[in-house]
C-alpha positions, 0 to 999 in steps of 0.5 A, spaced: 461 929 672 458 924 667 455 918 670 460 912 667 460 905 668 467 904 669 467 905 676 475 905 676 475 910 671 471 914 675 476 913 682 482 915 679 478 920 677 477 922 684 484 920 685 486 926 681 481 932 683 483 930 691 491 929 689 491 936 686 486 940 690 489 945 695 489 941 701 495 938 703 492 933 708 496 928 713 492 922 709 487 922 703 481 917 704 475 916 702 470 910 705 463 908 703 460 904 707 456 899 702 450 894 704 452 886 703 451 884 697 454 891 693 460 890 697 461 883 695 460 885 687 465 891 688 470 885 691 469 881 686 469 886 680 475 889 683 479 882 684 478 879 677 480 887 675 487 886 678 487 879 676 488 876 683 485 872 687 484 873 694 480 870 700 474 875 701 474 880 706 470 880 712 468 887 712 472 891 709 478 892 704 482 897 701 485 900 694 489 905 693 490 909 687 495 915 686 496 918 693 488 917 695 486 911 699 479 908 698 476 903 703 470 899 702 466 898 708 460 893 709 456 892 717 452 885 714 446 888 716 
């Protein structure tokens, strides 16, 4: 898969080959565990993507594209 720098492009992406894949999974999730300052990046772009303004997380949060759940988390260390 080409390299892009649009990373919603490249979930709903994701999305699509997980959703058609010949699993039939009881979820489908998908977690990256990311360092403090890529998490806050990621939420910033994500919110002003959605246009909506939310208090950051603590530590995690979550979006949800077709049927594919992807959680974002970080440790703060």
């Amino acid at each position: 898969m080409e390299k892009s720098n649009n990373l919603l492009n490249q979930l709903a992406q994701i999305s699509d080959l997980i959703e058609k894949s010949n699993l039939n999974p009881i979820t489908r999730t998908v977690m990256f565990e990311l360092k403090e300052d890529e998490f806050i990046s990621l939420f910033n772009m994500f919110q002003s993507k959605y246009g909506r303004k939310i208090d950051k997380p603590n530590n995690t949060f979550t979006i949800n594209i077709g049927l594919v759940e992807f959680v974002f988390n970080t440790n703060y260390a």
